[in-house]
C-alpha positions as CSV (number, residue, x, y, z in Angstrom):
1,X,-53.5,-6.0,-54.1
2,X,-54.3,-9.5,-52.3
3,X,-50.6,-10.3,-53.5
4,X,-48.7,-7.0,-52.5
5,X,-50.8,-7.8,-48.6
6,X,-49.5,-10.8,-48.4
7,X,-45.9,-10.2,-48.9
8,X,-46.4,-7.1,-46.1
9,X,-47.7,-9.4,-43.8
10,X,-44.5,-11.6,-44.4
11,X,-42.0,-8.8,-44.1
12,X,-43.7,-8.0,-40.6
13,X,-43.6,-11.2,-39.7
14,X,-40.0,-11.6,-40.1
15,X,-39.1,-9.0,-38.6
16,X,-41.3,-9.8,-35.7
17,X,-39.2,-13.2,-35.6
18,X,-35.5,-11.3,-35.6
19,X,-36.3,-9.1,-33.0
20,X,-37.2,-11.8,-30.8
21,X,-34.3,-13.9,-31.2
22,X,-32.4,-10.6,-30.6
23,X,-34.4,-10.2,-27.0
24,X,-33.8,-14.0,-26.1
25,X,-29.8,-13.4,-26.3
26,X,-29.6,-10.8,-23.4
27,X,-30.4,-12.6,-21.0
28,X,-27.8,-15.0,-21.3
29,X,-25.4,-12.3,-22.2
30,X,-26.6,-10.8,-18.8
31,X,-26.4,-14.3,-16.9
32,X,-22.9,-15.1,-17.8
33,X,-21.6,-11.9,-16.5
34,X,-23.3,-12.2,-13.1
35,X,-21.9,-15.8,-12.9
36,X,-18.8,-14.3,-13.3
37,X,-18.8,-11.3,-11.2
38,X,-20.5,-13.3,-8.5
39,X,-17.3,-16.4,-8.4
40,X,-15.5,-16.2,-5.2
41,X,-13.0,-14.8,-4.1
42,X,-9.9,-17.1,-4.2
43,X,-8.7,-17.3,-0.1
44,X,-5.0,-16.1,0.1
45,X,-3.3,-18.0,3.3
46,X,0.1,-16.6,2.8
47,X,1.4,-14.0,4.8
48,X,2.3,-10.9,4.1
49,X,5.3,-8.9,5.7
50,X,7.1,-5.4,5.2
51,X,10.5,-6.5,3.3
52,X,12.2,-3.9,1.6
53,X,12.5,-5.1,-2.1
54,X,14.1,-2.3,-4.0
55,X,16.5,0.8,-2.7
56,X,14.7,2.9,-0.5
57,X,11.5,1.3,-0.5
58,X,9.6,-1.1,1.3
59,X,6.7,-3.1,-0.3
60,X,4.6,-6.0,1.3
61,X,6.5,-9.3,0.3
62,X,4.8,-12.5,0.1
63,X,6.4,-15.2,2.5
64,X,7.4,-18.9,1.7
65,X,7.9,-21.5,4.1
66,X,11.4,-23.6,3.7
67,X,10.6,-27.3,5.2
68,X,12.1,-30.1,3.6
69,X,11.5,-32.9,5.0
70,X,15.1,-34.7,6.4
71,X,16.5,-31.5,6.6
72,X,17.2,-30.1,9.9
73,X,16.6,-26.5,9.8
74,X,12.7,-24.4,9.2
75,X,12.6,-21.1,8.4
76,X,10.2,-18.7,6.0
77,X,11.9,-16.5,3.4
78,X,10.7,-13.7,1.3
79,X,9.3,-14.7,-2.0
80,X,12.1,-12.2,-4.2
81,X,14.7,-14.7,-2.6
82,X,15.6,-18.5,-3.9
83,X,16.6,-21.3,-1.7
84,X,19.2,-24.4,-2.4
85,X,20.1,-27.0,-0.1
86,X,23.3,-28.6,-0.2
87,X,25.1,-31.7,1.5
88,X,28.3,-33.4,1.3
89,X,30.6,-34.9,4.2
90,X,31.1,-32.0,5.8
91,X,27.8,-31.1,6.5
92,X,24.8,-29.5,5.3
93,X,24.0,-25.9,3.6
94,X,21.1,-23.9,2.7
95,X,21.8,-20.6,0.3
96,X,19.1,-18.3,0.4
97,X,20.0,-15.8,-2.4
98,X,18.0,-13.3,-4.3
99,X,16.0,-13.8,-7.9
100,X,18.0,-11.7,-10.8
101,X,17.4,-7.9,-10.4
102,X,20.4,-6.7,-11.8
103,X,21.6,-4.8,-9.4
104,X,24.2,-6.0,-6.5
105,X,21.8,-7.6,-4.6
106,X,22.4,-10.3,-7.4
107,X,25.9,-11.3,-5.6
108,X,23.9,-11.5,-1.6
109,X,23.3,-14.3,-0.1
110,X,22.3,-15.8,3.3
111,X,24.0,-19.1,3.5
112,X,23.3,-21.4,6.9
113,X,25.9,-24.3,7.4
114,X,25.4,-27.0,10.0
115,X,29.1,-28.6,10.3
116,X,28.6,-32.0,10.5
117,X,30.9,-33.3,14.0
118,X,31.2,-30.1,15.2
119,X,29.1,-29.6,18.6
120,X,30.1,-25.9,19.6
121,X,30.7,-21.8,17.8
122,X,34.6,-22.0,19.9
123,X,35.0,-25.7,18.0
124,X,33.9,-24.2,14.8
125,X,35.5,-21.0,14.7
126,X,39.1,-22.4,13.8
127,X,37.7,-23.2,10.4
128,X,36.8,-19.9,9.7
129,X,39.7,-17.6,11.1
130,X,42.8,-20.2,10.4
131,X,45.4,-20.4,8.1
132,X,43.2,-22.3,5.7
133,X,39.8,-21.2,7.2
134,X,36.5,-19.6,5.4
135,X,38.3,-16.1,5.5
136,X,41.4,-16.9,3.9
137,X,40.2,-19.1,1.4
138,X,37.8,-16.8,0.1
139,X,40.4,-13.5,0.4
140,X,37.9,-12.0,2.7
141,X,39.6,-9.7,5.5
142,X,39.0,-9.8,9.2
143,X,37.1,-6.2,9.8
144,X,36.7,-7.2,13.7
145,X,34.6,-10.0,16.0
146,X,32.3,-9.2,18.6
147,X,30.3,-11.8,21.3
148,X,28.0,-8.8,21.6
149,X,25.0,-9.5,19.2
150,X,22.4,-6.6,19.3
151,X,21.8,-6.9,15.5
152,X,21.8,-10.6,16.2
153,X,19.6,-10.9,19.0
154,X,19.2,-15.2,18.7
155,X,19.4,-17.5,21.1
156,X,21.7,-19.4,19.3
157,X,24.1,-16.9,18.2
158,X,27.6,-16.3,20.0
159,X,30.1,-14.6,17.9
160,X,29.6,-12.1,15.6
161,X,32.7,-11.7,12.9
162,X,32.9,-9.1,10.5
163,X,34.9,-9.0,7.1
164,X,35.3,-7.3,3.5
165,X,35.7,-8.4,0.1
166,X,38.9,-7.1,-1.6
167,X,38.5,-9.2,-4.2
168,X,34.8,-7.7,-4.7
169,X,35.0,-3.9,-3.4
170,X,31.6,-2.9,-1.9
171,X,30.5,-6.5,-1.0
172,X,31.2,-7.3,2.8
173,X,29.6,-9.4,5.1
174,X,29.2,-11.3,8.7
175,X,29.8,-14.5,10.1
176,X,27.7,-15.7,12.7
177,X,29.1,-18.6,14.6
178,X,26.7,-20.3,17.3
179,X,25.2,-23.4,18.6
180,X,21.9,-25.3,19.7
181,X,21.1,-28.5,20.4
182,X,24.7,-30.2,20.8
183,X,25.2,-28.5,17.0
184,X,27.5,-25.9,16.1
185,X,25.7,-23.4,13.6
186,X,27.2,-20.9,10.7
187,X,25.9,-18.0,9.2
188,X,27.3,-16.2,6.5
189,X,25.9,-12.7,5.6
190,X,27.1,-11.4,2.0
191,X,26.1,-8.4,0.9
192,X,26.6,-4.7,-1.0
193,X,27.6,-2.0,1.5
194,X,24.6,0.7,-0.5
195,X,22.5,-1.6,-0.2
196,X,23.2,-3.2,3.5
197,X,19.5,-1.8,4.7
198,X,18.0,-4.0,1.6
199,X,19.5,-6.9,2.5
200,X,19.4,-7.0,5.9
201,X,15.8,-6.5,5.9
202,X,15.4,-9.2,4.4
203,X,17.7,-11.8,5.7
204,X,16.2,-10.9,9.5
205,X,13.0,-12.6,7.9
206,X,15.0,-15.8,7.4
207,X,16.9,-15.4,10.9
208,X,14.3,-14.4,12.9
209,X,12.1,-17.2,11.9
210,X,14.8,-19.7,11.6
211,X,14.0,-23.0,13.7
212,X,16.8,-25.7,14.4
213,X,15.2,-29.7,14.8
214,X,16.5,-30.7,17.3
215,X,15.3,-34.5,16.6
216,X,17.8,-34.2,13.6
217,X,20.4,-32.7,15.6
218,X,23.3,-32.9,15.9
219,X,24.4,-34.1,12.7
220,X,26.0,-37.9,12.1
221,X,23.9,-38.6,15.7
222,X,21.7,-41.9,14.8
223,X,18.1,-40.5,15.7
């Protein structure tokens, strides 16, 4: 009897014990979701603007900030675009095109040339609508010019020439010719005809906030 109390009183005991540990790990169960739910909130300082992203929609795009130190152009650009810089003799480019979607906004592009020794948009336009100009090189035809710029409305902006693809039916496009700063300025505009709303929603982003420096201006100048 003495022996049978004494193994009851060890089967209570232990099972006193295990409960207890169970009750101790709550807590810290409890703690480490509160720690968690309580971490703050990361702060967000990009900006956010309507940019239309797919066909018939417009979603709030992130925006990025293009400033490359040397270069001689600032601008932001939607974060579903891509931007490359590029610089030879001639001058200097930056290509704004859009990350694969497979669709035909794969083949747009903004691309931004400063000609280097080239001060004005009448200097600058030869090289565009000659014999051996931007048009005829790439098999692009002349669909009319205009100095009137409502869908353009920059400052630096002068002429307005319009063209289509041939080689590429339903791509089309504008060239922008202008100036600032004792620098001529060129803007090619490539893009799908169904989907010229897309585009040009987004390529305004990268005009409308497009700033020319003009301590690096004009090109070849010693600063």
């Amino acid at each position: 009897m003495r022996h049978s109390t004494s193994i009851l009183g060890l089967a209570l005991l232990s099972l006193t014990l295990v409960w207890a540990c169970g009750k101790q790990e709550e807590p810290q169960k409890a703690q480490k979701i509160a720690t968690k739910q309580a971490a703050p909130a990361k702060h967000d300082t990009t900006r956010h603007d309507p940019v239309a992203k797919e066909p018939g929609k417009k979603e709030t795009a992130k925006l990025k900030i293009y400033d490359e130190p040397g270069t001689a152009i600032m601008t932001e650009y939607p974060d579903t675009m891509q931007v490359e810089a590029t610089g030879s003799g001639e001058g200097s480019g930056f290509i704004f095109t859009f990350k694969p979607r497979d669709n035909a906004l794969d083949q747009a592009k903004v691309h931004i040339f400063l000609p280097r020794g080239v001060a004005t948009a009448a200097a600058q336009e030869p090289f565009v609508t000659g014999p051996k100009g931007l048009l005829a090189t790439n098999g692009w035809k002349p669909a009319g010019a205009s100095k009137d710029t409502p869908g353009f409305p920059y400052e630096w902006v002068k002429k307005i020439i319009s063209f289509s693809d041939p080689r590429n039916e339903g791509m089309k496009g504008e060239i922008l010719l202008g100036e600032t700063s004792g620098q001529a300025v060129q803007v090619i505009l490539y893009y799908p005809n169904d989907m010229s709303q897309e585009f040009l929603a987004n390529a305004r982003v990268i005009l409308k906030s497009l700033h020319f420096k003009s301590d690096k201006l004009p090109l070849g100048k010693s600063h």
